[in-house]
DOVO-834847 format. One record per residue (C-alpha): residue number from 1; residue in one letter; x negated, y, z negated. Coordinates in nm, 3 decimals. Example, Ala and Ser with C-alpha at 12.3 -4.5 7.8 and 13.67 -1.06 7.14 Angstrom:
BEGIN
<node><num>1</num><residu>A</residu><u>-1.230</u><v>-0.450</v><w>-0.780</w></node>
<node><num>2</num><residu>S</residu><u>-1.367</u><v>-0.106</v><w>-0.714</w></node>
END
This chain:
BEGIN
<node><num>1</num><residu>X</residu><u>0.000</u><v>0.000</v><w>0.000</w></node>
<node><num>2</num><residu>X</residu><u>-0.130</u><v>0.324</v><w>0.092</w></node>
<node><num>3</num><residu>X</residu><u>-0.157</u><v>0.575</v><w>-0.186</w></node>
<node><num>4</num><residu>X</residu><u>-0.074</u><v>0.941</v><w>-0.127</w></node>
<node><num>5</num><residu>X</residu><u>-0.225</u><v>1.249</v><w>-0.282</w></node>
<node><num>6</num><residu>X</residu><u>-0.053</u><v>1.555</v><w>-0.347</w></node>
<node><num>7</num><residu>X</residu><u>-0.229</u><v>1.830</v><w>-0.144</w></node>
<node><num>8</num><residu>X</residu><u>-0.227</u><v>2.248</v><w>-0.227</w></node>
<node><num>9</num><residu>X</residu><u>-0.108</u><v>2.437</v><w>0.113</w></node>
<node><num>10</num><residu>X</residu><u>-0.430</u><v>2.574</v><w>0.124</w></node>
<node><num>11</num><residu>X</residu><u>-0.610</u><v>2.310</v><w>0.049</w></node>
<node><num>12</num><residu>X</residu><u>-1.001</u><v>2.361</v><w>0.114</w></node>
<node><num>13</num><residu>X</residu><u>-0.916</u><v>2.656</v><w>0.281</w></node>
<node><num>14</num><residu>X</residu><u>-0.951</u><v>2.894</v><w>-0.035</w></node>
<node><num>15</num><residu>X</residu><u>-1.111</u><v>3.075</v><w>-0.232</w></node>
<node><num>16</num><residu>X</residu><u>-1.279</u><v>3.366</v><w>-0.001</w></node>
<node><num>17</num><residu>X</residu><u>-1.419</u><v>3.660</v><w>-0.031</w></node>
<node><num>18</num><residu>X</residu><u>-1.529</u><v>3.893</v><w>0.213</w></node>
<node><num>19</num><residu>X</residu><u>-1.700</u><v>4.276</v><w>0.122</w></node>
<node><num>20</num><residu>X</residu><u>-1.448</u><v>4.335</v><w>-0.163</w></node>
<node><num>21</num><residu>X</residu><u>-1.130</u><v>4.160</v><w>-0.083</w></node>
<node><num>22</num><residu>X</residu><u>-1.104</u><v>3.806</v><w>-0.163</w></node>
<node><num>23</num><residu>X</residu><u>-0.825</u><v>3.553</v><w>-0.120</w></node>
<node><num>24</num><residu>X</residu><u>-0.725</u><v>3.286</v><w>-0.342</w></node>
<node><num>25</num><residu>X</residu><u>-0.401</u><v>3.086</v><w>-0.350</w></node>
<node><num>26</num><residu>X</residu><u>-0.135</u><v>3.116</v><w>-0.595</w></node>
<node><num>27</num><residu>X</residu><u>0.049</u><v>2.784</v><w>-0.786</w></node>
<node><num>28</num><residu>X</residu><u>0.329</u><v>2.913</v><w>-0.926</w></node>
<node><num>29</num><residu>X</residu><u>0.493</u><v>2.601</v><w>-1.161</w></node>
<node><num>30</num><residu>X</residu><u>0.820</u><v>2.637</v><w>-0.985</w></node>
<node><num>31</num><residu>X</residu><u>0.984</u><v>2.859</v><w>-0.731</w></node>
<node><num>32</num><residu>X</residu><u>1.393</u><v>2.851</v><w>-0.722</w></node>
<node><num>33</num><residu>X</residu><u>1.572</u><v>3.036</v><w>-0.472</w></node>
<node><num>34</num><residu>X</residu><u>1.900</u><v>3.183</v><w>-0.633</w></node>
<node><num>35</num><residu>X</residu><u>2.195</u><v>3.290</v><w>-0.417</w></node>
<node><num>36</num><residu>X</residu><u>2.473</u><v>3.443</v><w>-0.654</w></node>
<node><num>37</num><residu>X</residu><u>2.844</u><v>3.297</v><w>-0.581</w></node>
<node><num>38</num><residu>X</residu><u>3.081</u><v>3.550</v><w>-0.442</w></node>
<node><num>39</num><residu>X</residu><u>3.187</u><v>3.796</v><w>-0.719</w></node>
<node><num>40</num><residu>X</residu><u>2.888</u><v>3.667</v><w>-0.971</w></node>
<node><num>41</num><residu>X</residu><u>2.636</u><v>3.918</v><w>-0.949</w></node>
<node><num>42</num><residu>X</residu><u>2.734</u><v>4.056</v><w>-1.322</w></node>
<node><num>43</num><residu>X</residu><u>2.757</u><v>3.727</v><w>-1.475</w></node>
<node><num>44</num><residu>X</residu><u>2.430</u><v>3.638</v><w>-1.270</w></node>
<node><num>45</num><residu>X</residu><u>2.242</u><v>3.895</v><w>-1.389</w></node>
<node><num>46</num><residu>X</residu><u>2.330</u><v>3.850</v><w>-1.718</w></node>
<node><num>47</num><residu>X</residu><u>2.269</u><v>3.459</v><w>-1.725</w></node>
<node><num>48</num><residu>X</residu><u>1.888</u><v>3.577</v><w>-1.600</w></node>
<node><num>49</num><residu>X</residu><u>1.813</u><v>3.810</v><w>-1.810</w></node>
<node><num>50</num><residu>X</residu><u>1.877</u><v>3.548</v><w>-2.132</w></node>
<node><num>51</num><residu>X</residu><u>1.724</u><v>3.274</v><w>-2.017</w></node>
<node><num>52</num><residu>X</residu><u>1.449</u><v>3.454</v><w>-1.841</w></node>
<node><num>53</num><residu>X</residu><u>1.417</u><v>3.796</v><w>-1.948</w></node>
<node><num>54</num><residu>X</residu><u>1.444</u><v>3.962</v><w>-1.620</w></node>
<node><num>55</num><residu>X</residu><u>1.733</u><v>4.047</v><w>-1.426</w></node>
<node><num>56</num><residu>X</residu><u>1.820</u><v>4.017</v><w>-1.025</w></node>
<node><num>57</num><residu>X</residu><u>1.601</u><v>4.214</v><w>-0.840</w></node>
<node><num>58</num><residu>X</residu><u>1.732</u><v>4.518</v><w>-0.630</w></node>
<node><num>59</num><residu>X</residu><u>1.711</u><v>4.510</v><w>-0.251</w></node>
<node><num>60</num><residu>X</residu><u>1.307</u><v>4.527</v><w>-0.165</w></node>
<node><num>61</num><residu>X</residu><u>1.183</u><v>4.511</v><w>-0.520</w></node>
<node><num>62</num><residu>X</residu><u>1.050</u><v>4.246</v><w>-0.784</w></node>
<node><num>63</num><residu>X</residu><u>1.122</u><v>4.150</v><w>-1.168</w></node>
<node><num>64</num><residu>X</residu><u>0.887</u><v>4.024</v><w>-1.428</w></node>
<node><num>65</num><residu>X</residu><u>0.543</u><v>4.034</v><w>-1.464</w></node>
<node><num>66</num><residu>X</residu><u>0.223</u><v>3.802</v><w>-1.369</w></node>
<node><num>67</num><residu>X</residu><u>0.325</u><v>3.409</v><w>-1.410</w></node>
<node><num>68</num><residu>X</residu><u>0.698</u><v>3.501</v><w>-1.398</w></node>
<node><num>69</num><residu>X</residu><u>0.904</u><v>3.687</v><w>-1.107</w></node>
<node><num>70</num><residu>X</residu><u>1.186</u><v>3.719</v><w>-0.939</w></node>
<node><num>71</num><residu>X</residu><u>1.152</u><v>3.849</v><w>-0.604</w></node>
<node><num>72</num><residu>X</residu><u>1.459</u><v>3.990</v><w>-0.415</w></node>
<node><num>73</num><residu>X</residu><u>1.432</u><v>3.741</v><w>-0.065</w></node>
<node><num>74</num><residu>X</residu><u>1.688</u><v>3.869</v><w>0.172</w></node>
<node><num>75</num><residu>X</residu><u>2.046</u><v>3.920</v><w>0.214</w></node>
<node><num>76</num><residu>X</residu><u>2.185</u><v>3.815</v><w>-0.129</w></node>
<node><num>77</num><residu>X</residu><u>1.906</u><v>3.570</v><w>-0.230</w></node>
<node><num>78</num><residu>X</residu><u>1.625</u><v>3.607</v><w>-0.477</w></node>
<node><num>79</num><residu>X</residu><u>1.337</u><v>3.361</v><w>-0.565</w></node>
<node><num>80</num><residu>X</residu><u>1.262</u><v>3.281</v><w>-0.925</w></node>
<node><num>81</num><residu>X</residu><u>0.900</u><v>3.243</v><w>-0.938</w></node>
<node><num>82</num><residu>X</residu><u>0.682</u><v>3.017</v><w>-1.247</w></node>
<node><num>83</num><residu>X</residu><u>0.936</u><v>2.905</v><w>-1.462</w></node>
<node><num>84</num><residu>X</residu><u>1.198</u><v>2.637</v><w>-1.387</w></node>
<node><num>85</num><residu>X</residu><u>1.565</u><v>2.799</v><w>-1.346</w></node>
<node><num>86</num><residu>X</residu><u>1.710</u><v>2.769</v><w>-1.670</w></node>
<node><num>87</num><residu>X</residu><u>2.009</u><v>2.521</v><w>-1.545</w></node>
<node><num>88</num><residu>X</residu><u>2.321</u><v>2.759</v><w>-1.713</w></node>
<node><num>89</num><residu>X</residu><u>2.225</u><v>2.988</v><w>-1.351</w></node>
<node><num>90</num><residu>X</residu><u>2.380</u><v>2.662</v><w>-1.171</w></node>
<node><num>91</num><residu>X</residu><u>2.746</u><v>2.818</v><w>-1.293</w></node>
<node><num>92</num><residu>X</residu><u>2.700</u><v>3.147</v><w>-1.116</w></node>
<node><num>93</num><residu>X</residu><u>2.442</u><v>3.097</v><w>-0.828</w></node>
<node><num>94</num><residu>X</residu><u>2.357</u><v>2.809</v><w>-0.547</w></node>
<node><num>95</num><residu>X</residu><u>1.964</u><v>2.682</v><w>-0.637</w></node>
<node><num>96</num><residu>X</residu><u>1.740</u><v>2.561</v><w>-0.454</w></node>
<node><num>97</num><residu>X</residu><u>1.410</u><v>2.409</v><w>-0.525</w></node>
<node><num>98</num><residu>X</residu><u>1.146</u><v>2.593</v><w>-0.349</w></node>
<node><num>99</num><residu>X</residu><u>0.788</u><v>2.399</v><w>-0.497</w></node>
<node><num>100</num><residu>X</residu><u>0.677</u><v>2.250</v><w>-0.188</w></node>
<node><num>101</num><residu>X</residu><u>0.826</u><v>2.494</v><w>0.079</w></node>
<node><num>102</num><residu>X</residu><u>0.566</u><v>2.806</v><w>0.051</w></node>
<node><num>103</num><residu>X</residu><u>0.241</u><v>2.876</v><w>0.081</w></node>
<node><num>104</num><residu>X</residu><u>0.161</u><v>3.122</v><w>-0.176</w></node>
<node><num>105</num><residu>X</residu><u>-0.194</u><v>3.332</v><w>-0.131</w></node>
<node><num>106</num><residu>X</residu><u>-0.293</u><v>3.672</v><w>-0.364</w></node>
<node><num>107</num><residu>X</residu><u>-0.457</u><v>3.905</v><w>-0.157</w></node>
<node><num>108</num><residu>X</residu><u>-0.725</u><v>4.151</v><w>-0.332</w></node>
<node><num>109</num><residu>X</residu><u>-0.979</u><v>4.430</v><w>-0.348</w></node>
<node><num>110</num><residu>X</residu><u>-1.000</u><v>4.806</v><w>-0.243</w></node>
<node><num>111</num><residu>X</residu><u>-0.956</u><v>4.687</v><w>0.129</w></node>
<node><num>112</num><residu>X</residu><u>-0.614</u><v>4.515</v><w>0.095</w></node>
<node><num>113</num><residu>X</residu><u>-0.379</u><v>4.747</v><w>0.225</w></node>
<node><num>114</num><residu>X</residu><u>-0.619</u><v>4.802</v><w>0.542</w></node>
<node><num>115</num><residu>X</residu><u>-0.666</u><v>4.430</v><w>0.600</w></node>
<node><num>116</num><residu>X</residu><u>-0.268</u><v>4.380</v><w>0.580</w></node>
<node><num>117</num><residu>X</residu><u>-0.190</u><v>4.694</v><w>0.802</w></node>
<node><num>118</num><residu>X</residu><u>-0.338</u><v>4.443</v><w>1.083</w></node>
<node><num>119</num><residu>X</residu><u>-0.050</u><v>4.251</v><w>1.094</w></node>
<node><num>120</num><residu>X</residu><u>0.257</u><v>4.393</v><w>0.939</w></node>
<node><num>121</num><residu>X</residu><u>0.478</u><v>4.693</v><w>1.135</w></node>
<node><num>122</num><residu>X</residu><u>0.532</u><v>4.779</v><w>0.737</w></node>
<node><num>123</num><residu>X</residu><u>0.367</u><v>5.089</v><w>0.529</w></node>
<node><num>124</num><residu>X</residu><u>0.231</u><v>4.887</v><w>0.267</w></node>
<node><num>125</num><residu>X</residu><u>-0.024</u><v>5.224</v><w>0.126</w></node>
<node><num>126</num><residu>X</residu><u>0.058</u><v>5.243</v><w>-0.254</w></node>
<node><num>127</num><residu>X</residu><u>0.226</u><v>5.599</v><w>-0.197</w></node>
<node><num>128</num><residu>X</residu><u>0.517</u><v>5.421</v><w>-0.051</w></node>
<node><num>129</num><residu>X</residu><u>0.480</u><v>5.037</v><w>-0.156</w></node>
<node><num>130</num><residu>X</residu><u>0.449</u><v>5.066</v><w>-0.519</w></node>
<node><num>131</num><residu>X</residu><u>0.411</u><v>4.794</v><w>-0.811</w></node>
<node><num>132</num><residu>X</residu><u>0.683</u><v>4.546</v><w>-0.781</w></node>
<node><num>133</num><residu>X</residu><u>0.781</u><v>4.666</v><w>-0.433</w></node>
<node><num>134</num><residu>X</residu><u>0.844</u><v>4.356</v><w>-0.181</w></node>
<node><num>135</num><residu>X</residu><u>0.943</u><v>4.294</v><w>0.155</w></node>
<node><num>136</num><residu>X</residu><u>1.053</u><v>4.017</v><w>0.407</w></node>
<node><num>137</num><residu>X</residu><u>0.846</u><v>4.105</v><w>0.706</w></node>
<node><num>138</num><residu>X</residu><u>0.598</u><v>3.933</v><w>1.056</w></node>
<node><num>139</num><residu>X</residu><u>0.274</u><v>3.909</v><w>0.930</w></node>
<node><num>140</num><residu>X</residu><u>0.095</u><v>3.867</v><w>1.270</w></node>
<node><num>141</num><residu>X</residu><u>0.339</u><v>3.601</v><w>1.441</w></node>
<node><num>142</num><residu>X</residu><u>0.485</u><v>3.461</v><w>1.065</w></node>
<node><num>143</num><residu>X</residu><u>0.759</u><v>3.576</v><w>0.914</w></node>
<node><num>144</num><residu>X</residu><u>0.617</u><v>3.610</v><w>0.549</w></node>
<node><num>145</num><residu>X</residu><u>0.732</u><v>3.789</v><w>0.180</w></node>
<node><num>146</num><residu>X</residu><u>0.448</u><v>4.092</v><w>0.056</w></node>
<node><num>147</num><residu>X</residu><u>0.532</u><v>4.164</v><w>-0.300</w></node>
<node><num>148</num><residu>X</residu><u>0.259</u><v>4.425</v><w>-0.450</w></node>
<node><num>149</num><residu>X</residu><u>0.151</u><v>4.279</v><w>-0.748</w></node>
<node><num>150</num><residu>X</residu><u>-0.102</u><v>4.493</v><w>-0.855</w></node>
<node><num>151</num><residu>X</residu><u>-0.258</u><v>4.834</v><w>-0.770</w></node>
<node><num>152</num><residu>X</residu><u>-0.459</u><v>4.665</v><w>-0.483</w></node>
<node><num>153</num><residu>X</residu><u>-0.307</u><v>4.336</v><w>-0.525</w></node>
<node><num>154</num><residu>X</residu><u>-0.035</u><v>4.155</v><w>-0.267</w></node>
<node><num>155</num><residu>X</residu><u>0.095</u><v>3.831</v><w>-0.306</w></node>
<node><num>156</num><residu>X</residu><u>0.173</u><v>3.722</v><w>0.046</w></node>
<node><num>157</num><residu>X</residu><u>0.382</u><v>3.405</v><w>0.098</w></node>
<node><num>158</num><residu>X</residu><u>0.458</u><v>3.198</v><w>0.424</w></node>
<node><num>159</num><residu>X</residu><u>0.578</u><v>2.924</v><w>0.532</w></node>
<node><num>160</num><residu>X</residu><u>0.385</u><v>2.604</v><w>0.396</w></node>
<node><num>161</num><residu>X</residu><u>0.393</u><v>2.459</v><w>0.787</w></node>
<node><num>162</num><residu>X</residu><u>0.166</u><v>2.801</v><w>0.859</w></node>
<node><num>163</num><residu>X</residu><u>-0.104</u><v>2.843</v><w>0.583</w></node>
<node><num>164</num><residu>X</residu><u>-0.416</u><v>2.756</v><w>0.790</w></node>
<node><num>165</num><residu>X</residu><u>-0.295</u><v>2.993</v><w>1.043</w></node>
<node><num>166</num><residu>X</residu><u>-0.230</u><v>3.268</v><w>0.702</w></node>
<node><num>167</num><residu>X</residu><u>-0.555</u><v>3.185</v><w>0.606</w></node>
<node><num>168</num><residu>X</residu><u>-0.745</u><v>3.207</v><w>0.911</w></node>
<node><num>169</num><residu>X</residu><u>-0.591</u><v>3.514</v><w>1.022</w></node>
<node><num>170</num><residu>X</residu><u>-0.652</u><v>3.703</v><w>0.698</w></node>
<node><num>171</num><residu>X</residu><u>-1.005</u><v>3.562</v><w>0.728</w></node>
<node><num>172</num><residu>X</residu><u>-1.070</u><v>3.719</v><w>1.031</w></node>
<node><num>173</num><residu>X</residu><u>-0.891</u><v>4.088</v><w>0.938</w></node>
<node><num>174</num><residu>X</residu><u>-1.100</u><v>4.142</v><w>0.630</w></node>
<node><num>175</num><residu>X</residu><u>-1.423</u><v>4.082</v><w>0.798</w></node>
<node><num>176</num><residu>X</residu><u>-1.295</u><v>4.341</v><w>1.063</w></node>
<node><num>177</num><residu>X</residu><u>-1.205</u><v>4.594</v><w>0.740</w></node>
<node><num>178</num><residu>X</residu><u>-1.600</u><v>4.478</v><w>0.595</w></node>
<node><num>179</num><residu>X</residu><u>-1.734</u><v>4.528</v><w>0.935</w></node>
<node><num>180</num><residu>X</residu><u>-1.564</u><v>4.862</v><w>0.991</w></node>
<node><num>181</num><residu>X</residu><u>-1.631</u><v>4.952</v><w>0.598</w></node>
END
């Protein structure tokens, strides 16, 4: 019988650094997508904030802090991200086990922003992308989710199907920024 090993997204792939950004790949315990049932939102809320101590994020922002999170995902949909969902959300909002569906990378360093503004038709400059900010965007030819997570920090997330192509292409924009630098 063949045995199978459990393999990171980026497997082998990470960590880099290049001048002073460096990319590394986020393992968050658990990510939950959380779609509120029609006329829930309150109650949703609510049920968050107790069990997790952070409420629903508005449209193009982020809750929590480092470890825990709950980014706002699109239309009506958030993703609760470290802890599992506390199973009382089940009563006000559709979930959906998220763990092996993302590939999750933290980009970093003073050239962030400019290694980012490669690929994404997005202003991501900390003037008008602030802490907690996040957006649904194409990152090159992925669609992808940029929260800022710190003041030259971005956790970037794609598709698990595309993270050597993430990698790779974020490889080859921040030794542009070095070159340029």
């Amino acid at each position: 019988m063949v045995e199978l090993i459990a393999l990171t997204p980026c497997d082998g792939l990470l960590p880099l650094t290049i001048g002073s950004v460096s990319l590394t790949e986020d393992l968050p315990d658990a990510m939950t997508s959380i779609a509120p049932y029609a006329g829930q939102d309150a109650a949703l809320n609510a049920a968050l904030e107790a069990a997790h101590g952070m409420g629903f994020p508005a449209v193009n922002r982020s809750t929590g802090k480092a470890g825990t999170r709950v980014i706002w995902f699109g239309q009506g949909m958030a993703l609760l991200q470290g802890p599992v969902a506390a199973a009382g959300l089940a009563e006000f909002a559709a979930l959906t086990d998220q763990g092996d569906a993302w590939a999750v990378v933290r980009l970093e360093g003073s050239g962030a922003e400019d290694v980012l503004a490669r690929f994404v038709p997005v202003d991501l400059r900390r003037q008008n992308f602030e802490l907690g900010h996040t957006v649904r965007t194409e990152l090159a030819h992925m669609m992808a989710s940029i929260t800022r997570i710190g003041p030259d920090m971005f956790q970037v997330m794609v598709f698990r199907s595309m993270a050597r192509t993430l990698v790779h292409d974020l490889k080859t924009a921040m030794a542009g920024v070095t070159a340029r630098g």
